[in-house]
Structure formats: C-alpha cells, structure tokens
C-alpha positions in Angstrom: -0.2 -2.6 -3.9 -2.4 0.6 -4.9 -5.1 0.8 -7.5 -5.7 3.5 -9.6 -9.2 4.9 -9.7 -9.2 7.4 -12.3 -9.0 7.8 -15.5 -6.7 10.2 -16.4 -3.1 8.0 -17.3 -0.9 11.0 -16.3 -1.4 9.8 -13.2 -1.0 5.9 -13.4 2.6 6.4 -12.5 1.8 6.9 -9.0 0.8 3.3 -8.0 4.0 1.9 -8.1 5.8 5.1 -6.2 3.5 4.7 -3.8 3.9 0.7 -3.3 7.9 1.5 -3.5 7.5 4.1 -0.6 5.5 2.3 1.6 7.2 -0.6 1.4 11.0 1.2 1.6 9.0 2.8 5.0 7.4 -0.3 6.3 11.7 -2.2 5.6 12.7 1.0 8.2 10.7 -1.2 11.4 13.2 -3.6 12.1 10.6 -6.2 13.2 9.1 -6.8 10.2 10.5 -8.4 7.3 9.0 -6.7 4.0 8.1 -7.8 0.7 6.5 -5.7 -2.6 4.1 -7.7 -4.1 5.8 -8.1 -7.2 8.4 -10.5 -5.1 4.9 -12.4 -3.5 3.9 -13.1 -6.9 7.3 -14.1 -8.0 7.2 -16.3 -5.3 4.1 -17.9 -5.9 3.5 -17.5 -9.7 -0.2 -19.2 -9.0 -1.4 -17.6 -6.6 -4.9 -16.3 -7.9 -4.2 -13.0 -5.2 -1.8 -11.2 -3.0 -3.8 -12.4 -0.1 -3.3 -16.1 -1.1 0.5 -15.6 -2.1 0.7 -14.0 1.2 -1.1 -16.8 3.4 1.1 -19.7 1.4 4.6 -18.0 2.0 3.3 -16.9 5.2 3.6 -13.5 5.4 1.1 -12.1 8.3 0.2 -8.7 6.9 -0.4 -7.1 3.3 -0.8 -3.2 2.9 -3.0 -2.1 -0.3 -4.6 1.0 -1.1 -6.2 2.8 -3.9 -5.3 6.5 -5.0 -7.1 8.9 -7.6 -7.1 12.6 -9.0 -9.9 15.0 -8.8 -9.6 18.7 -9.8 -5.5 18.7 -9.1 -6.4 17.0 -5.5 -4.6 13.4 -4.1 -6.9 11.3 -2.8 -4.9 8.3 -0.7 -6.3 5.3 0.7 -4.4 2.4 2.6 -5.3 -0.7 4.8 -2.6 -3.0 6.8 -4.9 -6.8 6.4 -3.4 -9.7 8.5 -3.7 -12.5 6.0 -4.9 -15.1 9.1 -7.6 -14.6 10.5 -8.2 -12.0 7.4 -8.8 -8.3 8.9 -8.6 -5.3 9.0 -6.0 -3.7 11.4 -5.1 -0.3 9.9 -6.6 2.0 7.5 -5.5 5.5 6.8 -6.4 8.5 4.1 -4.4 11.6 3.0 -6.2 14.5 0.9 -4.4 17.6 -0.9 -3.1 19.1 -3.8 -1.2 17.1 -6.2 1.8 18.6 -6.1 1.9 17.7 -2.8 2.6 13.8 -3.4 5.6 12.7 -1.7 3.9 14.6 1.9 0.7 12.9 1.5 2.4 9.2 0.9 4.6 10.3 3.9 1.3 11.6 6.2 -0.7 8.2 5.1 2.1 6.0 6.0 2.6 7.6 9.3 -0.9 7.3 10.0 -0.4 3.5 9.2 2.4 3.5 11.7 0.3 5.3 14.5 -2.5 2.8 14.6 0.1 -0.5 14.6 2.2 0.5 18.0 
C-alpha cells in the first residue's frame, strides 16, 4: 500500500501502480506467497488495518510506502514490516524526475530486494 502526500490529484493515480508493481515484483521470488492489500482486506473485512488483516491471516510481512511530487520530482518511500514481532526489516527511497516513474518504482523495489537476501 502507498500513500499519497501531495496535493496535486494528477498524481493520485500512482498509488495503486505502484502497489500493483511491487506486488507483481515481490510474486517473481518464488518463496514468498503475495497478497495486495485489497485481497487482505477482502479477507478480513474487519480488520481495523493491514497490519491486523495481516497478523490474523498470517501473513509475515507487509510492504507500504508513501510517494509525493515536488517541482516535476518523484519522491518514493517503502518499508518491508514483519507483522510478528512488528518491525522494521527493509526501507528504501528513489528520487528523480517524474517522467522517470516506472525506473524509480523499479530502483526502490530492487533496493527492497538487496536488504532481504
């Protein structure tokens, strides 16, 4: 899941390209089985979080990031949480032109993978 922080909705599109490509990347390591979010919540309709969807189907590890546009510059975020003990394991960032969208999701999620080997 990735959060917008801006305000400019030309831009609000990217959150769910950038959940869809992460998650179609994170599906490519055979190890892991992978879920959007929108299939946790399904799931567990009551679930007052992803994090508590997560923990009850027991998935062990949520990616979510936040994204936002300053002066035609991409500004990515993204954490990998496990769910039990709740924590940090992974964060990554990827800066630079707009334009530029589908290398930066690509460069953050690498970065993801780099720190999980």
């Amino acid at each position: 899941d990735f959060e917008y922080y801006g305000s400019d909705e030309n831009y609000r599109w990217m959150d769910r390209v950038l959940s869809q490509d992460v998650v179609t990347a994170f599906s490519e390591i055979h190890q892991l089985d992978v879920y959007d979010e929108n299939m946790l919540r399904f799931v567990t309709r009551d679930a007052a979080d992803v994090i508590e969807a997560a923990q009850r189907v027991g998935v062990k590890f949520v990616v979510q990031g936040a994204y936002w546009v300053q002066n035609d510059q991409l500004s990515l975020n993204a954490q990998v949480k496990s769910v039990r003990p709740l924590q940090m394991v992974a964060s990554a960032r990827a800066q630079g032109p707009v334009d530029q969208f589908a290398k930066l999701t690509a460069d953050l999620t690498l970065r993801l993978f780099d720190q999980l080997k």
